[in-house]
One Martini backbone bead per residue (centre of mass of N, CA, C, O) as a GRO file, in nm:
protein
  287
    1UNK     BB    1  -2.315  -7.479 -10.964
    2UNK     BB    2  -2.130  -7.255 -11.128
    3UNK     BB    3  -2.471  -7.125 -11.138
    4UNK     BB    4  -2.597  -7.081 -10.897
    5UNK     BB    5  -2.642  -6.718 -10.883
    6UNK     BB    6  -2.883  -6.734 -11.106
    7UNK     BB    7  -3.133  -6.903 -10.933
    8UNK     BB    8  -3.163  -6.596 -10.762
    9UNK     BB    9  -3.338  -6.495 -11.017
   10UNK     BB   10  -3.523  -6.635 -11.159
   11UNK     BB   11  -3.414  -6.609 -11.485
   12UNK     BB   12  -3.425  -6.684 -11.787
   13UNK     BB   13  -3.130  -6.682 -11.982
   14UNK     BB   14  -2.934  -6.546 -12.249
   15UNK     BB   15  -2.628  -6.511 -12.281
   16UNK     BB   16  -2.408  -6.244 -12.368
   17UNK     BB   17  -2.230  -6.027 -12.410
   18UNK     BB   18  -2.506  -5.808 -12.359
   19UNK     BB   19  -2.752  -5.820 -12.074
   20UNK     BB   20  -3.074  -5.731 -12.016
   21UNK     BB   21  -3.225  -5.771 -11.662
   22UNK     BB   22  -3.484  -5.861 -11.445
   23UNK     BB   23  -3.540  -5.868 -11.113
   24UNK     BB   24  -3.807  -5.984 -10.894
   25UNK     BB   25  -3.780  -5.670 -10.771
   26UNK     BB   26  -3.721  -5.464 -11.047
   27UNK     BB   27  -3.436  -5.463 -11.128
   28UNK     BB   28  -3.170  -5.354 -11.315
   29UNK     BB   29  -2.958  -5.566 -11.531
   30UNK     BB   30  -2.585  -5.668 -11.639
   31UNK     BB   31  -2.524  -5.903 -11.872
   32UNK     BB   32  -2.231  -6.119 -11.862
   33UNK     BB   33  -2.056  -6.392 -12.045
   34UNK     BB   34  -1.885  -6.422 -11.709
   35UNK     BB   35  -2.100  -6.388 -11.503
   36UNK     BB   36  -2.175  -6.147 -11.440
   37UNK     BB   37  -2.254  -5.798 -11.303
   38UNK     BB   38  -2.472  -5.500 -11.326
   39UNK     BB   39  -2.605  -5.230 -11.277
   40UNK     BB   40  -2.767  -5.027 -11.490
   41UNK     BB   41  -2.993  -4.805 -11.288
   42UNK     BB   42  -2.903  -4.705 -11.052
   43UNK     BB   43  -3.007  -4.505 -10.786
   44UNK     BB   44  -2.776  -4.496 -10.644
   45UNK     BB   45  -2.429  -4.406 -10.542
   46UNK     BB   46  -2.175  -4.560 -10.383
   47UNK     BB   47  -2.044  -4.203 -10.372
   48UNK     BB   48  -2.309  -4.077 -10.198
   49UNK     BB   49  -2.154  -4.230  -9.933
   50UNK     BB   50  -2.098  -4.189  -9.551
   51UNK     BB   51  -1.924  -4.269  -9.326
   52UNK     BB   52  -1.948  -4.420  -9.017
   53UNK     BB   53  -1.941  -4.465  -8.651
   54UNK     BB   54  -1.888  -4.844  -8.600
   55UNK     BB   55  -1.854  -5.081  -8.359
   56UNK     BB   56  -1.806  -5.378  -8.527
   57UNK     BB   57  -1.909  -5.393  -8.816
   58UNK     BB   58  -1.834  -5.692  -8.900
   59UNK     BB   59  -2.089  -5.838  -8.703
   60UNK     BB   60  -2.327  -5.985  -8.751
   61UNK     BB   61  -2.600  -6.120  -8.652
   62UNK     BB   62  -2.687  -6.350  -8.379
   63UNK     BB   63  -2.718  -6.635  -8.239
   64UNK     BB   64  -2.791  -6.748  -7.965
   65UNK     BB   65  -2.727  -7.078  -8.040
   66UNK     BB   66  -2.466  -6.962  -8.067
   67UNK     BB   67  -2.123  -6.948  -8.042
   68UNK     BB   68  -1.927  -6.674  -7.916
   69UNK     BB   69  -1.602  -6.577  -8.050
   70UNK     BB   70  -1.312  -6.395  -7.908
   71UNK     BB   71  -1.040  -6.260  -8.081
   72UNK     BB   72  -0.770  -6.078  -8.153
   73UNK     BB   73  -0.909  -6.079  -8.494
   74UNK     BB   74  -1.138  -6.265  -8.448
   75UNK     BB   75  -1.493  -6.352  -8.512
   76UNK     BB   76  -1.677  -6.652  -8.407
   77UNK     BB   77  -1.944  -6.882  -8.510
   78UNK     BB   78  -2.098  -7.125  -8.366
   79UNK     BB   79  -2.245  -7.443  -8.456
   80UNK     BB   80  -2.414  -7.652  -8.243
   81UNK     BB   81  -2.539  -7.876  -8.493
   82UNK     BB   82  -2.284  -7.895  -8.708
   83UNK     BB   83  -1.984  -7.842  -8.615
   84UNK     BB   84  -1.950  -7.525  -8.723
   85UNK     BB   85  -1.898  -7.240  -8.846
   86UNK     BB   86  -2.054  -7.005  -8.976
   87UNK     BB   87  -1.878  -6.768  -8.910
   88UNK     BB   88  -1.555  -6.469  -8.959
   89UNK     BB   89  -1.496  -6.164  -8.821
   90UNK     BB   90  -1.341  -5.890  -8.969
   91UNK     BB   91  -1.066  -5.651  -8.989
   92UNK     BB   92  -0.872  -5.566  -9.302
   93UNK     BB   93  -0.549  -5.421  -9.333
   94UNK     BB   94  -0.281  -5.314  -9.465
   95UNK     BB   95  -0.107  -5.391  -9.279
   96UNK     BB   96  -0.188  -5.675  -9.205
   97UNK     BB   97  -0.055  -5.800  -9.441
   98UNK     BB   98   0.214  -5.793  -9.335
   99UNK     BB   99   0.485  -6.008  -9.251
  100UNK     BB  100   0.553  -6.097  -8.908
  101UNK     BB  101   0.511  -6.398  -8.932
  102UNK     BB  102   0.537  -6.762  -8.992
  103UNK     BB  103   0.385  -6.992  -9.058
  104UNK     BB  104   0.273  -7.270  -8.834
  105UNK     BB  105   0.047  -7.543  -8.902
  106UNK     BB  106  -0.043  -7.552  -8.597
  107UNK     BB  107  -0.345  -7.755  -8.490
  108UNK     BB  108  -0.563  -7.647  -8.290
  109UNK     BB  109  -0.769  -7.635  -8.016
  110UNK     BB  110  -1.003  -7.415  -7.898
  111UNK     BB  111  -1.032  -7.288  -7.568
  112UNK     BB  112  -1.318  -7.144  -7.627
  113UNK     BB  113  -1.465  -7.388  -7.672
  114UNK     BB  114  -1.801  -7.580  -7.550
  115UNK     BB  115  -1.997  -7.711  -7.710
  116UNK     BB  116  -1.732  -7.875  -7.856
  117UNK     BB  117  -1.537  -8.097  -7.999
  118UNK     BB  118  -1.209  -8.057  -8.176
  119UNK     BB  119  -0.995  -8.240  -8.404
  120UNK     BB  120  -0.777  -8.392  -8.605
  121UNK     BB  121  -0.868  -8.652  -8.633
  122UNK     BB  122  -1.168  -8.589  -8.783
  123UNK     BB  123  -0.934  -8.570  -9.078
  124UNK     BB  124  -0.848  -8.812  -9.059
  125UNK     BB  125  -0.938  -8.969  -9.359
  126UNK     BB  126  -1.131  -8.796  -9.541
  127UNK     BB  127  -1.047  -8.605  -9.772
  128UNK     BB  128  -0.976  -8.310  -9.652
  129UNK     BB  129  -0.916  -8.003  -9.548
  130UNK     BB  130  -0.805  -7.790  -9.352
  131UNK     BB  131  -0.979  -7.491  -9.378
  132UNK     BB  132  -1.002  -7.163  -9.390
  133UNK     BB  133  -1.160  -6.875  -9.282
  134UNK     BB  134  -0.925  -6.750  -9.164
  135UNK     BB  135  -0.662  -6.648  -9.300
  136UNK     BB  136  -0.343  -6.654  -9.220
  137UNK     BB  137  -0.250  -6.411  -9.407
  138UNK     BB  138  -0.454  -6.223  -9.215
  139UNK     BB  139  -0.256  -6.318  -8.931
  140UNK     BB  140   0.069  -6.260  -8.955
  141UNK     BB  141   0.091  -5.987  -8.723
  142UNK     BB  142   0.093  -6.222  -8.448
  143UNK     BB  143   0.164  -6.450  -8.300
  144UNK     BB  144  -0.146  -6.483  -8.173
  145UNK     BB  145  -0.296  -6.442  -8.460
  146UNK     BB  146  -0.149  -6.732  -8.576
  147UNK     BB  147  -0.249  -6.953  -8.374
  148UNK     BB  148  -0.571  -6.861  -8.413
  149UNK     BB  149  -0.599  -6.956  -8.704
  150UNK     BB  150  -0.520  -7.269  -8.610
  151UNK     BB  151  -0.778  -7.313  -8.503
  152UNK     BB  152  -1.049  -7.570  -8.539
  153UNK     BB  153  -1.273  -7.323  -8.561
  154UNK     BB  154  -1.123  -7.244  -8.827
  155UNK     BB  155  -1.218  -7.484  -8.964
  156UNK     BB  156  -1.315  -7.659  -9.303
  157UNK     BB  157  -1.418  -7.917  -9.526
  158UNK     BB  158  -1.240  -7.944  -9.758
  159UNK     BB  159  -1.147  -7.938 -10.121
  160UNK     BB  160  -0.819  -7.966 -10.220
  161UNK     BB  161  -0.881  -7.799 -10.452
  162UNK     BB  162  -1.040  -7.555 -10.348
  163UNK     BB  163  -0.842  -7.449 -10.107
  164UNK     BB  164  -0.560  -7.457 -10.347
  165UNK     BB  165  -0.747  -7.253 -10.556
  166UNK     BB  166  -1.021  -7.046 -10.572
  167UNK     BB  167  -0.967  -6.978 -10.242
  168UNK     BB  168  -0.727  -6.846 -10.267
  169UNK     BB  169  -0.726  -6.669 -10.479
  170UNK     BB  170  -0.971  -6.490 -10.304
  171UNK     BB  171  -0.766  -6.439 -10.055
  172UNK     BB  172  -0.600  -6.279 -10.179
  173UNK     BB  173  -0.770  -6.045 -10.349
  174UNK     BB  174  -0.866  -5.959 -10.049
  175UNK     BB  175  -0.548  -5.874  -9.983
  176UNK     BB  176  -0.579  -5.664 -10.212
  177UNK     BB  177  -0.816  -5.479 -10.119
  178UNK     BB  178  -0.662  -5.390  -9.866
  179UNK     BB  179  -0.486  -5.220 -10.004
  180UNK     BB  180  -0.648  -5.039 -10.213
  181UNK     BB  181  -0.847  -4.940  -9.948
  182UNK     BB  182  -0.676  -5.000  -9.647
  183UNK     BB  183  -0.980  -5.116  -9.591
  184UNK     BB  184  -1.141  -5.405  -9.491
  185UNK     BB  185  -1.458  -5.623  -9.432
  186UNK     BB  186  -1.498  -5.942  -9.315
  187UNK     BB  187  -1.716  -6.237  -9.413
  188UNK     BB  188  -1.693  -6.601  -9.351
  189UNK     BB  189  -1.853  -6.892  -9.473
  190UNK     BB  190  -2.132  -7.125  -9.436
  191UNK     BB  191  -2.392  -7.343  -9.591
  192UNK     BB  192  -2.646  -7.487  -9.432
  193UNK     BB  193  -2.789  -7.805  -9.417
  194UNK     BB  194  -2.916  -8.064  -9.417
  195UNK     BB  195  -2.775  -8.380  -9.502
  196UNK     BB  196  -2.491  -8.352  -9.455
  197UNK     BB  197  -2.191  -8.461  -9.445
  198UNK     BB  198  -1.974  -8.575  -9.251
  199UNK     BB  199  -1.729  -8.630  -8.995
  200UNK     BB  200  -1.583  -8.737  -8.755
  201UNK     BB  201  -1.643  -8.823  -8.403
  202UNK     BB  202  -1.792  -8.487  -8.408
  203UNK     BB  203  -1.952  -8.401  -8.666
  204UNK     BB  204  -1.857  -8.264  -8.915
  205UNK     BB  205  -1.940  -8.028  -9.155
  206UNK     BB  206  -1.972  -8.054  -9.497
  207UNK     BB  207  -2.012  -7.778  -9.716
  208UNK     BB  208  -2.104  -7.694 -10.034
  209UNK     BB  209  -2.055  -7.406  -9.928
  210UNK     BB  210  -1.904  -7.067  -9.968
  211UNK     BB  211  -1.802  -6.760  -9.852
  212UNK     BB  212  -1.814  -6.405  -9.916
  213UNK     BB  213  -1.793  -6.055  -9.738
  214UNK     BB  214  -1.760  -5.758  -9.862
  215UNK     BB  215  -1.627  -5.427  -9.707
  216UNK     BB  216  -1.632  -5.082  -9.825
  217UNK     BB  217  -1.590  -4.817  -9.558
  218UNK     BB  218  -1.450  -4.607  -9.770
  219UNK     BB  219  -1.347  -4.327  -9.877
  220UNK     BB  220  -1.488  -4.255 -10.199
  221UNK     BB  221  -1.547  -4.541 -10.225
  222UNK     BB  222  -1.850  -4.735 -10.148
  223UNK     BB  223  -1.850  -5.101 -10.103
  224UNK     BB  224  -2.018  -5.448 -10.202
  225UNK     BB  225  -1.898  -5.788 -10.204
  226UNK     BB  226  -1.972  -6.114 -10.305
  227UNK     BB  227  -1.932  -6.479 -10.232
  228UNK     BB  228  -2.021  -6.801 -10.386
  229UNK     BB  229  -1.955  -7.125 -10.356
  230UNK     BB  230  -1.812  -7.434 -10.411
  231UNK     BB  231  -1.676  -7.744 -10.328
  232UNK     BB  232  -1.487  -7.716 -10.564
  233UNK     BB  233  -1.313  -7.693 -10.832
  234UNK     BB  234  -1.159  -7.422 -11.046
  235UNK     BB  235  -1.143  -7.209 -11.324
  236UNK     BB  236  -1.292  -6.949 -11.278
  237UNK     BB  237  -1.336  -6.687 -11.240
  238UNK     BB  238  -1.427  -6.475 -10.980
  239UNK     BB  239  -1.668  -6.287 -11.111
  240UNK     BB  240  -1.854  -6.587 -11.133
  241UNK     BB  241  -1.907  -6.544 -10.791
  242UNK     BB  242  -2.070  -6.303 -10.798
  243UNK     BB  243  -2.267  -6.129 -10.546
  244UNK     BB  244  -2.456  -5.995 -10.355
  245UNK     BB  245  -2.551  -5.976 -10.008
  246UNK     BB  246  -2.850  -6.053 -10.038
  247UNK     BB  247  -2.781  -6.344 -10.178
  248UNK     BB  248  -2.642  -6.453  -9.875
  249UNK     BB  249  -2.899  -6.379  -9.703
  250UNK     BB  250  -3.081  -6.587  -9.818
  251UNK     BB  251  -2.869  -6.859  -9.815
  252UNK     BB  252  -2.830  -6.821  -9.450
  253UNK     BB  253  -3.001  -6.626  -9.274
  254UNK     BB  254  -2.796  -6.364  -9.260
  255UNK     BB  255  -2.704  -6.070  -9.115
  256UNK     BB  256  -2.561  -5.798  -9.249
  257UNK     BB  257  -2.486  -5.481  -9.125
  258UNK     BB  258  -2.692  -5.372  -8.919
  259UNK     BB  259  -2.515  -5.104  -8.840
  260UNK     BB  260  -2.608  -4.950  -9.052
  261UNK     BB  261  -2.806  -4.801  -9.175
  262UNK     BB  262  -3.036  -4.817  -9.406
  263UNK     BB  263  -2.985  -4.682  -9.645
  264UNK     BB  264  -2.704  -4.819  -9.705
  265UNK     BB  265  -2.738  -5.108  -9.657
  266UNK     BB  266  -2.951  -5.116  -9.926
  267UNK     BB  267  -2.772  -5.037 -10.104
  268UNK     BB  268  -2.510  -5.196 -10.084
  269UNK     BB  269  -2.679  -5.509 -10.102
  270UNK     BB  270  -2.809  -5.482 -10.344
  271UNK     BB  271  -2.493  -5.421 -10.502
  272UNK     BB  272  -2.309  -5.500 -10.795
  273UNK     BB  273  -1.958  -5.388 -10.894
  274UNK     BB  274  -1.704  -5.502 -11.087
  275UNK     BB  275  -1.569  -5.200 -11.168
  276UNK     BB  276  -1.503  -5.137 -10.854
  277UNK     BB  277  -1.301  -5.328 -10.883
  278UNK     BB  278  -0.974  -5.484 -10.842
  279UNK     BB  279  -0.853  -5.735 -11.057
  280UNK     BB  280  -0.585  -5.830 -10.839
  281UNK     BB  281  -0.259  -5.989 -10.768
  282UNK     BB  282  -0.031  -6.120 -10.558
  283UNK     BB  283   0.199  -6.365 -10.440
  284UNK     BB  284   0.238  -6.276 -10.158
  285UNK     BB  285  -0.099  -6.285 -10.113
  286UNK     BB  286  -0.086  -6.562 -10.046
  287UNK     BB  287  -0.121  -6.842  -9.823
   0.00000   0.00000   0.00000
């Protein structure tokens, strides 16, 4: 499972210090040790590309049979087969990182879902924690948004190695790139997929995987980042789950940033350069 996004290359290797290998689709890429990778040779750089005025950017292609809830700070997809969201997303500014309310704690049912209900009941005596999917320190910039975080619509049954451990890492590293980059979009999600195991009497699926999709769509660098994982603890450091957004589209069958122009969302979801990002966090930015 650590080696998930191997899998979507569909191609055996022997890892070295640097390797290259072509992909499915004929694009050549330099593979490291540490389960990294980036393009050997893009066709374009996306310091190429220049962002343009797009309202909503942050929210992907929504299916019908599913419930659009819009919160004060983000919008959430809510999937009534599953009983659980597909996804949630927002724009975080580094304004935004700022703490002026403090964390709430207080896990409350969404006033705007009307598809299902979903209770505290339902995790209790599951062994899962109530993970978020948009993190309170996310959301910590004002009284409203911080409550709306804590709504039961935004949490899915995690692993609590997994929650309290590198997913925390990654939502801190998250909003450590909205400081250095002024502005990212956030998409986080689930993995859903028939056969997976539910809790409580409302039926809420545990996700075996869990996704993040960044965008930055500032100059000078604009750039996209995803982030597969699964459920359960880990050691690996995060660049070892970095994988394209279009890696996260072939498993999920959701559509990212469908409001970009065409060239730019090809060139952009096609590729990962985990050297365009900076890999630090600090501790205030953890949730």
């Amino acid at each position: 499972m650590k080696n998930l996004y191997f899998l979507l290359f569909l191609i055996p290797i022997i890892s070295f210090a640097q390797q290259e290998a072509t992909t499915p689709d004929g694009r050549k890429i330099l593979l490291y040790q540490d389960g990294t990778w980036k393009p050997a040779a893009p066709a374009e750089s996306s310091t190429d590309l220049h962002p343009v005025s797009i309202a909503h950017l942050e929210l992907p292609r929504t299916n019908p049979k599913d419930q659009i809830i819009t919160h004060q700070a983000y919008t959430l997809s809510f999937n009534k087969t599953y009983h659980i969201a597909n996804w949630v997303a927002y724009e975080l500014t580094a304004d935004k990182t700022v703490a002026v309310v403090k964390r709430s704690n207080k896990f409350v049912p969404d006033p705007l879902l009307t598809s299902c209900s979903i209770s505290n009941a339902d995790y209790k005596g599951s062994g899962y924690d109530k993970g978020h999917l948009a993190p309170s320190a996310d959301m910590c910039f004002s009284y409203q948004t911080m409550v709306e975080s804590f709504y039961l619509s935004n949490m899915a049954p995690q692993n609590p190695s997994f929650n309290r451990g590198i997913w925390s890492k990654l939502e801190a590293q998250v909003r450590q790139w909205a400081v250095d980059d002024k502005a990212v979009y956030v998409v986080t999600g689930t993995v859903l997929t028939k056969g997976l195991p539910t809790i409580g009497s409302d039926g809420i699926t545990v996700p075996a995987l869990f996704y993040k999709v960044i965008l930055d769509y500032t100059e000078p660098d604009i750039k996209g980042i995803a982030f597969i994982m699964p459920n359960e603890g880990s050691q690996e450091p995060l660049q070892h789950y970095a994988v394209t957004i279009d890696s996260v589209e072939t498993v999920t069958g959701t559509d990212f940033f469908d409001q970009l122009p065409d060239d730019q969302e090809k060139t952009i979801e096609s590729m990962v350069d985990i050297s365009k990002w900076r890999w630090t966090s600090t501790k205030k930015n953890e949730e």
